[in-house]
PAPA-910525 format. One record per residue (C-alpha): x, y, z. Coordinates in steps of 0.05 Angstrom, whole numbers, plus 5000, padded with zeros to 4 digits. Last residue first. Example, Ala and Ser with C-alpha at 12.3 -4.5 7.8 and 13.67 -1.06 7.14 Angstrom:
527349795143 524649105156 
END
This chain:
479754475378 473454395349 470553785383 467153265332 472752875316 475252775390 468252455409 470951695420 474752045484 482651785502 485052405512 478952755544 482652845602 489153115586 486653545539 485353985598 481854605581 474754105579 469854135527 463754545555 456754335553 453355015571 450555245641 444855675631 441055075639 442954915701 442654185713 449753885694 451954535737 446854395808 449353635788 456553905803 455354355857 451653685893 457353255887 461953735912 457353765973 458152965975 464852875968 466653266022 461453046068 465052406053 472052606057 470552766136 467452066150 473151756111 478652086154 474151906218 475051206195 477850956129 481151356069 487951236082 491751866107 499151946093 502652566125 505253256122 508553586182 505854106217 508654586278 506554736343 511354136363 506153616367 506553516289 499353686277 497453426208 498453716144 495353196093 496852656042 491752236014 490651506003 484251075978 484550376009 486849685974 493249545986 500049895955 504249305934 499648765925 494049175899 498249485849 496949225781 490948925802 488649665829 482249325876 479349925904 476049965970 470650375995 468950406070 460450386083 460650736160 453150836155 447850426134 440750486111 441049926062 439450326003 441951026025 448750656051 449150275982 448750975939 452951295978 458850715978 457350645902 458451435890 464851305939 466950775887 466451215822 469951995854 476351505881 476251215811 475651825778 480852145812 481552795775 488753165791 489653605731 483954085732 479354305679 473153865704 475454045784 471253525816 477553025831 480453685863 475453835905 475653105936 483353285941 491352965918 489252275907 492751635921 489251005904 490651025829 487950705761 492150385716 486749835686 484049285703 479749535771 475949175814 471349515859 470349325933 465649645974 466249446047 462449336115 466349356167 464848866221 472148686241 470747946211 469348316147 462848456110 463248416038 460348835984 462148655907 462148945834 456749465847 451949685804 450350415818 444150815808 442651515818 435351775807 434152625814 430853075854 431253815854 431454245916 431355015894 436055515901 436255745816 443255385811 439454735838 439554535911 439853745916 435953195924 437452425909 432951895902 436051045901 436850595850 441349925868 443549455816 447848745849 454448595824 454948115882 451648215955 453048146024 459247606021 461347516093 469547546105 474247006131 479347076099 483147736090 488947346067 484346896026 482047575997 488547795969 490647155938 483647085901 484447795883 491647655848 489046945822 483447295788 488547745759 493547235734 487246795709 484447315659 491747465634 492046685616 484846815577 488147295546 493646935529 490046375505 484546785458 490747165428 492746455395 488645905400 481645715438 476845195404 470745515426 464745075442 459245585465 455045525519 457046225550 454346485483 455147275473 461047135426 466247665466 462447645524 459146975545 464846605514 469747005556 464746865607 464546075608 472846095592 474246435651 470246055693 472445325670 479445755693 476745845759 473545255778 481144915827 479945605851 474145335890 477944915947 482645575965 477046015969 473545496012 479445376052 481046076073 474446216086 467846516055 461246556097 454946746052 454245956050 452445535995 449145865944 455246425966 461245945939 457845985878 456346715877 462846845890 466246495831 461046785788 461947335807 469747425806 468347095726 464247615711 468448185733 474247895701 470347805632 467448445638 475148765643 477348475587 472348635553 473949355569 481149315547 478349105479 479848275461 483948305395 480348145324 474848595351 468548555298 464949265294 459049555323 458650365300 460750835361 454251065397 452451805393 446051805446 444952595438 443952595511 448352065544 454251975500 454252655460 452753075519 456752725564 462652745519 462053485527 461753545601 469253335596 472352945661 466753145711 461252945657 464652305651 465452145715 458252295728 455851845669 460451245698 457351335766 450151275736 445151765733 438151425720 432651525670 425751475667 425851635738 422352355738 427352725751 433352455711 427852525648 429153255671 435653185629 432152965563 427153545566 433754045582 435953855517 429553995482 429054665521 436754765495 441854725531 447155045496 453354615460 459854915466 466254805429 472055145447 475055415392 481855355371 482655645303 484955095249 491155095231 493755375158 498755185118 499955485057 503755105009 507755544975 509655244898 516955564882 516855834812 523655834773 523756204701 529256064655 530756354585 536255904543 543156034535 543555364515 549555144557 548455344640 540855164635 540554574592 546554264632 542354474703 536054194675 540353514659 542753454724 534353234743 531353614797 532753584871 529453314923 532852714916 527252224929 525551514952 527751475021 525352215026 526752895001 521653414994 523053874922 518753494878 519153714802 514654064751 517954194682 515254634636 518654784561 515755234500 517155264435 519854554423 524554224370 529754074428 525353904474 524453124464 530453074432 533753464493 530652794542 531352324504 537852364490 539052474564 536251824588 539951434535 546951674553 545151634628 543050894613 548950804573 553551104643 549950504684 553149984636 551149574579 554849004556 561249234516 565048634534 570648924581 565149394603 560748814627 566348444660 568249074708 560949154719 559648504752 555147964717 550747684756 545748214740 540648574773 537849224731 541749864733 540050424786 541551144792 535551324737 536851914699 531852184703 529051844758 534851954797 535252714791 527752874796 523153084730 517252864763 512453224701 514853404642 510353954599 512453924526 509354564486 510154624401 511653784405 515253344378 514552544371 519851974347 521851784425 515452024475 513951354479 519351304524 518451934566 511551654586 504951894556 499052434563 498552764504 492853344498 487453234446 488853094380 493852694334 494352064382 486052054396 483551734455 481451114491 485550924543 490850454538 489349754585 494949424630 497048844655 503948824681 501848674757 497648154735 504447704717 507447834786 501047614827 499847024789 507146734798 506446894869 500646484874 503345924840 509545964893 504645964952 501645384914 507144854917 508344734844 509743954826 513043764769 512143134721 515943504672 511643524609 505243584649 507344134694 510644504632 503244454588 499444584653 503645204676 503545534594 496145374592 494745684654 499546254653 495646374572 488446404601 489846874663 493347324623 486847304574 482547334637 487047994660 486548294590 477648234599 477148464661 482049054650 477449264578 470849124634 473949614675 475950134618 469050154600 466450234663 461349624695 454049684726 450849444666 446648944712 448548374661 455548714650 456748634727 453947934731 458947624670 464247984699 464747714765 463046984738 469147194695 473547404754 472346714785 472646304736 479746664722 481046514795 480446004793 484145784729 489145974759 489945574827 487944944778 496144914773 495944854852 491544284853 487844364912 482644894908 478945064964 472345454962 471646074997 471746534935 468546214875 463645814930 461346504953 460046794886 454846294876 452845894938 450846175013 452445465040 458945565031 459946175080 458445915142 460545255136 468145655117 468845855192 469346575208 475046715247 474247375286 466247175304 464047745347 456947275355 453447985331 458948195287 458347635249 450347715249 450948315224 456048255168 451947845138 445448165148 448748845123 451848415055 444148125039 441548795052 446349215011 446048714954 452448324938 455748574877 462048314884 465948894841 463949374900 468148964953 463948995020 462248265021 470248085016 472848595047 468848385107 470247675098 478147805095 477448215155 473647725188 479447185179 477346545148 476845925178 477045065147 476144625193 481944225209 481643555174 487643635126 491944145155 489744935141 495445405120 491745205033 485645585054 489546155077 492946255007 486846124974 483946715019 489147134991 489346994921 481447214924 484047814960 488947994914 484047854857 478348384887 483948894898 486448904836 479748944795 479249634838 484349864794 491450144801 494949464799 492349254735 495149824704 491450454660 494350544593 501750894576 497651164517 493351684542 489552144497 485152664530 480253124506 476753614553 470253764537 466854364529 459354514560 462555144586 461754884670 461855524709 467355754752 467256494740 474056424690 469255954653 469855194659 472254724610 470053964628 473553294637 477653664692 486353544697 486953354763 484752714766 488052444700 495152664725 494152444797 492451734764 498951814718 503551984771 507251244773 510451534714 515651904740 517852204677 511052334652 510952734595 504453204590 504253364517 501253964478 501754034393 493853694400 490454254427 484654164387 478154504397 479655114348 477355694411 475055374468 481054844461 485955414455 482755704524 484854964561 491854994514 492755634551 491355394617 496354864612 500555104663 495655304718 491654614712 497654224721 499054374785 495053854814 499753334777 506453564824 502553624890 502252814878 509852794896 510653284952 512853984961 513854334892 518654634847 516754964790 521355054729 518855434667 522855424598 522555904551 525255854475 532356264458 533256084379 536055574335 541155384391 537954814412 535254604337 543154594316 542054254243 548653914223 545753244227 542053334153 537652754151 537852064105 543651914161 548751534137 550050874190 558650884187 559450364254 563650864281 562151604261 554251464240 552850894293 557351144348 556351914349 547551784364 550551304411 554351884462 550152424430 546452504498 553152404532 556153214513 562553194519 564352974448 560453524421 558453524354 552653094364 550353464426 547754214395 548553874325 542053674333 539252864317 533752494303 536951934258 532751714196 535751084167 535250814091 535150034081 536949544027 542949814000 546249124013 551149544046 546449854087 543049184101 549948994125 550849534170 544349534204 544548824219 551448914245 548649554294 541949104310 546348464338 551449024371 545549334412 543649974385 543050634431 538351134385 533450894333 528951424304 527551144235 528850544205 526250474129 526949824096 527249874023 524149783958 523049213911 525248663947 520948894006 517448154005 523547903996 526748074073 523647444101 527746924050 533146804096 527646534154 533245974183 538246584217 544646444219 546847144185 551247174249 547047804257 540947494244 543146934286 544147394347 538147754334 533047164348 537046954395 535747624443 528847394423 529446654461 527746154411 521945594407 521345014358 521144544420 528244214405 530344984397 528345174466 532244554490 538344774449 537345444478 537845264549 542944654543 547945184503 546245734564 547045214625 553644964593 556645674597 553245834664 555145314710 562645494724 558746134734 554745834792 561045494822 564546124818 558746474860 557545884912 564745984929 564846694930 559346604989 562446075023 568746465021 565647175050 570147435103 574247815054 578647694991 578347304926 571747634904 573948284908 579948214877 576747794820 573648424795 579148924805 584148444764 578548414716 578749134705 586649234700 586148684651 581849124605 585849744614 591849334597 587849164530 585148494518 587347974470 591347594523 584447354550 585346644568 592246684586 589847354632 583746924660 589546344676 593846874716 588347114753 585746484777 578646334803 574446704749 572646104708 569046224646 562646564637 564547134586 569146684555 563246114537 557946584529 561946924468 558647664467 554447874411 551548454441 544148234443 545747544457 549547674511 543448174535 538447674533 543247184565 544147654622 535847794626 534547074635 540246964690 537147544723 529347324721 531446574730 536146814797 528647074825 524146494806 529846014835 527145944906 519745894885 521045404839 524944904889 531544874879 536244194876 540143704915 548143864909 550543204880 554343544819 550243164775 544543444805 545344154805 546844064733 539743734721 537344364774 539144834720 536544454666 529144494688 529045114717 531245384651 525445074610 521245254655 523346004652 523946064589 516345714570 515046244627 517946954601 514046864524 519546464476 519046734403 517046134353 520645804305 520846024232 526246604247 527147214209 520147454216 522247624285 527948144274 521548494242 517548494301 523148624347 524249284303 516949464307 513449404239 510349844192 507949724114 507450244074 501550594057 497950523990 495551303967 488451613972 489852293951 494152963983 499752633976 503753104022 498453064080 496852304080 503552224090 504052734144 499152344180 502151674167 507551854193 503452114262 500651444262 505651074256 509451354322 505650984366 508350334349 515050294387 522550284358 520450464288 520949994227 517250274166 517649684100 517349894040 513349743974 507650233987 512850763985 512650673918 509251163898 513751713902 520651343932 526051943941 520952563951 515352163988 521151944041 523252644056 517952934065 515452424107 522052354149 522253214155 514653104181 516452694224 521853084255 516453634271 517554224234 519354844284 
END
């Protein structure tokens, strides 16, 4: 089917030859121009003079002398009057920040008033009396009243009075707000564009001699849809003038029917407002002839760009063939799926085999890569960040960053830092575990550092920070050539941005004497980036089309693929903010939710309606943020045109991988590594037997392999330093007292505590910074744990001045001692335990004890010995299993016997005690049993001892047989919390 284009070109060489040069082309965007010109080029077939081509808010432009107000010389401007009538009514005024958001809304309502023409002064006038709004508007229609009455209903009733007060006493505002506004732009030679076409509409406008240049031809509008009431009277009267010619893009297929909405404004400007249409608008393209169109329907919303590959495959084999595919366009309805888009489809053609043909893939994309997309975003959000820190800090506080920030910092790849500068960095802070790394640290290392971590402390000079910033950036990453085109092309737009907020902020500041707070400057930056984009490079007449349904307007295509074609994105469900309520906005003709569907669907069958082939991809999962269903207007097109549709349902197969137990054989190199054990080069610890009897696996990795998790920077004290700082500070404690005297009483517990928190702080120091001399300012998490410290040294401090007096024997002391077992093969092997235990004591009774301390949620009671052995068991006790290892190990050292073990829970020590527990069947006298509550003292502990000790020895006889592979355990349960989950197949 000919391309409309092509019908406007035709057309347009057949009524004005060579003079074409002498018009004037107005289209709604610029991308169309090219494609004219085209087909232009075709039909002449010689060098010819091309016409000139604008964009309509270009040419509405030329009409005015002054200049068109950019979004901040409006929005000073506004702020500025709005809080002079907030002060003549007494009632204070907004700070910038506050009022950004109403200035975006009141903005875009007096954008559209001027656009339709609507008297500011009635539209804004008092809404708190029916009766006067009907005097007022006795030129409405019943239907009209009927929708005010609605209105001001629900304002007038309710429990929100303040709130409807605050509302009227803003619109009271409004009308004189909008004459000061404009009359201030105007004193600065500025005007708002929705102005701009007011006054050429009024015929106020102070450019009248900007249409002579085309005196001797016309002005040629083509493609325009939904017209605002300033463009529909401009329209009109240049028609009349017989000064401009319109091209419509229309079919008959929704023209001529009233019901159908896509034709809703197409039927307004040639039946209502009498536009003639150089066209013929009885052509039915729709129902021309039956054309294909393919649905699929996915599950999720990038899944919808990786199918691409499968329906363009043709174009991919056109490409081989003429190398241009040029009549193909992927339409982006959603168009937040661009970067899927350009990662799926490949920059090289491969064979049906897979191999690379050598062809490229040519791409045009117009709707341009964003700010927000690119690593360039990253590196200013963090720079806007850290200002933002800076700026927390009081004057004379020093100055602290968090390591996060830091870390992003030196590992951002737009920095350039080199590998060894950032790993020595990052090393030493990780080193010291410095969480808030103090701004001496960083200064001093100059350059790039000082753009970042320097403060800035005029707000307005905020900006041009960070452009100095960025360009510095730039400047070394063109000089190492290590930059992408389309990097340095966002580099380069963002500085420019940059450039014209700081000029517009400097010029505004200056005039008015303001002052910006710089959270709000910051802000202001991080809104305006987020519009920057870049187009990428390409060719608009070759190539496949990537674009956005609205630069789609003007273009055809032989195959239009659409991609996130969901009900309530097309058409959206949402108008813009406004403060004025839908009832008034139809009473005035301002635009409405049901224009946007009326727009929304003329795009979308003008966009197909000339095509040979249709393929829309949609995303079938709901959410929050998605229907699930695809757009109404697929269901119109299906039920009316009579067209051929094909649905394809994506399956996502989901497959889970096989659970298979990993094991690891012993190897003779592994077995190497475990006879070290033997010969005293290495030692078997309590923790290392625990965790073999939990999941021999992680023993593997931990102890044999020697897989160590990476060294990283905790912003929150782990659960295990907490647990070193307790243990060091209970030593210390002790150890003092014990210079003195082994002999602790009640008194001399109770005299020392009065050192415990000095302590605390000495070994948190010692642990998390690895500097018990250090000066540490302590804030924030660092208080509470150091107040979570002192609760559980107070809890064993309690405890032991009850069991006062007691002899201290030895604190956190390392013991090594042999031990010898039978191996699986029957013979005695030898091995080296150790165990570092947190205290032994010896009480006034003369029992010597063990005492462990335990942070956690570790238990006393335990159902068996056997059963805290059992590796794919439930019941493991590896606290019970820990502290009777130290109660061997200390008996075989000091040659002692009757050794008790106690365990101090914290949680529970005050409810439960300190002595294992285990329930048995005991004799019940009667010839019966009857189960009972054994603490693990006395004969009991004698008996659980030789226990413990032959399960002990089946255990290392398995660690040591090399037959016997590293297993993971059956129970999940107790690997649950391992650092090797990754690497178990499970």
């Amino acid at each position: 089917m000919k391309p409309f284009l092509k019908e406007v070109a035709e057309d347009l060489v057949a009524q004005f030859g060579d003079k074409l040069q002498h018009c004037a082309i107005v289209f709604n965007n610029k991308r169309p121009s090219a494609y004219l010109q085209k087909y232009l080029a075709e039909l002449y077939q010689k060098p010819f003079w091309s016409p000139t081509f604008f964009t309509i808010q270009e040419l509405f432009a030329k009409s005015t002398n002054y200049k068109i107000a950019d979004f901040y010389a409006q929005f000073f401007t506004l702020y500025k009057l709005y809080n002079q009538l907030l002060a003549k009514e007494n009632l204070g005024s907004l700070d910038m920040a506050q009022f950004f958001p109403i200035a975006k809304i009141i903005l875009s309502d007096f954008s559209q008033i001027d656009n339709d023409l609507v008297d500011a002064n009635r539209l804004y006038h008092e809404l708190e009396d029916i009766a006067l709004i009907n005097q007022q508007f006795d030129f409405l229609s019943p239907e009209q009243h009927e929708f005010l009455s609605q209105f001001w209903t629900s304002y007038s009733e309710g429990k929100h009075k303040r709130q409807q007060e605050n509302f009227i006493k803003m619109w009271r505002r409004m009308p004189l707000l909008y004459k000061s506004f404009h009359e201030e732009l105007a004193r600065q030679k500025l005007q708002t564009m929705g102005m701009a076409y007011r006054n050429l509409a009024e015929d106020k406008h102070d450019n009248k001699a900007f249409l002579q240049e085309f005196g001797e031809c016309k002005l040629i509008f083509i493609g325009f849809n939904a017209l605002t009431k300033a463009e529909a009277k401009v329209f009109k009267r240049l028609q009349e003038a017989d000064l401009a010619r319109f091209y419509f893009d229309t079919d008959a297929y929704y023209l001529k029917d009233p019901l159908q909405e896509a034709g809703l404004f197409l039927r307004k400007n040639i039946d209502r407002i009498g536009l003639v249409n150089a066209l013929d608008s009885q052509k039915a393209f729709i129902k021309e002839k039956i054309r294909p169109v393919d649905i699929y329907k996915v599950q999720g919303h990038n899944v919808q760009a990786k199918i691409l590959n499968d329906i363009v495959q043709d174009e991919y084999v056109q490409l081989a063939i003429n190398k241009d595919y040029g009549d193909t366009a992927i339409v982006l309805a959603d168009e937040s799926l661009l970067l899927p888009t350009l990662q799926t489809i490949p920059s090289k053609l491969k064979d049906p085999v897979g191999n690379e043909t050598g062809l490229e893939v040519n791409l045009n994309v117009t709707m341009g890569v964003s700010f927000v997309s690119s690593t360039l975003f990253g590196l200013a959000d963090l720079w806007l960040t850290i200002q933002k820190s800076i700026h927390q800090f009081k004057p004379g506080e020093e100055i602290t960053f968090s390591f996060k920030n830091v870390e992003a910092f030196l590992s951002h790849p737009l920095v350039g830092l080199s590998e060894k500068m950032r790993e020595k960095i990052l090393k030493a802070f990780v080193t010291e575990q410095i969480v808030q790394v103090p701004q001496s640290r960083l200064l001093p290392q100059k350059g790039i550092f000082i753009d970042f971590f320097q403060k800035i402390s005029e707000s307005v000079a905020v900006v041009k920070g960070l452009k100095d910033a960025l360009e510095a950036i730039l400047k070394r990453q063109l000089y190492v050539k290590n930059l992408k085109k389309i990097d340095s092309e966002l580099f380069i737009k963002t500085i420019q941005e940059l450039n014209r907020l700081y000029d517009t902020l400097s010029k505004h500041v200056n005039e008015g004497k303001q002052v910006l707070e710089v959270g709000f400057v910051i802000s202001l930056i991080q809104k305006t980036l987020q519009s920057v984009s870049v187009p990428l490079s390409g060719s608009p007449l070759h190539g496949l089309q990537v674009m956005g349904l609205l630069e789609s307007r003007n273009l055809n295509f032989k195959h239009v693929v659409l991609l996130g074609l969901n009900d309530g994105i097309v058409p959206k469900t949402t108008i813009g903010n406004s403060f004025i309520p839908d009832s008034l906005r139809r009473v005035y003709g301002l635009p409405v939710l049901e224009n946007q569907d009326a727009i929304s669907a003329y795009m979308f069958y003008r966009l197909i309606q000339r095509a040979e082939k249709v393929s829309v991809v949609y995303n079938s999962l709901t959410d929050e943020s998605n229907s699930g269903e695809p757009s109404r207007f697929l269901k119109q097109l299906e039920y009316e045109s009579g067209w051929n549709f094909n649905y394809f349902h994506q399956e996502m197969n989901v497959e889970v991988e096989k659970s298979e137990a990993t094991e690891i054989e012993k190897t003779d190199e592994i077995m190497k590594v475990l006879n070290d054990f033997s010969t005293g080069r290495r030692t078997l610890s309590a923790s290392a037997l625990t965790t073999y009897i939990a999941n021999p696996i992680d023993f593997f990795f931990n102890y044999i392999a020697g897989i160590k998790e990476p060294e990283e920077v905790h912003e929150v004290v782990e659960a295990n330093d907490l647990g070193s700082i307790l243990h060091g500070t209970m030593e210390d404690f002790y150890n003092s007292l014990k210079s003195e005297s082994t002999y602790i009483t009640q008194e001399r517990i109770a005299e020392k505590r009065k050192d415990i928190l000095a302590l605390i702080k000495t070994n948190f120091n010692k642990i998390i910074y690895d500097n018990a001399e250090r000066q540490t300012n302590f804030s924030g998490m660092q208080l509470v744990v150091l107040a979570i410290v002192e609760e559980y040294c107070n809890i064993i401090l309690n405890y032991d001045e009850k069991c006062a007096p007691f002899t201290i024997v030895q604190m956190e002391e390392a013991m090594i001692v042999p031990y010898t077992f039978m191996d699986a093969a029957g013979n005695e092997k030898t091995i080296h335990i150790k165990g570092i235990i947190d205290r032994v004591d010896l009480t006034s009774e003369g029992i010597t004890r063990i005492v462990d301390y335990k942070t956690g949620s570790d238990k006393l009671s335990y159902h068996s010995i056997e059963e805290s052995f059992n590796t794919h068991g439930k019941n493991l006790n590896k606290a019970l299993v820990q502290t009777l290892f130290y109660t061997y190990v200390f008996e075989q050292a000091k040659n002692l016997k009757f050794v008790e073990p106690n365990l101090y829970v914290l949680k529970v020590m005050n409810k439960e005690g300190v002595l294992f527990q285990s329930y048995r069947k005991v004799d019940d006298g009667k010839g019966g049993t009857k189960r009972t509550k054994l603490n693990l003292s006395n004969e009991f502990l004698i008996e659980e001892k030789e226990i413990f000790l032959n399960e002990l020895n089946k255990k290392l006889a398995e660690l040591f047989d090399q037959n016997t592979p590293f297993r993971v355990s059956e129970n999940p349960l107790n690997y649950q919390y391992s650092k090797y989950t990754t690497l178990m197949r499970r």
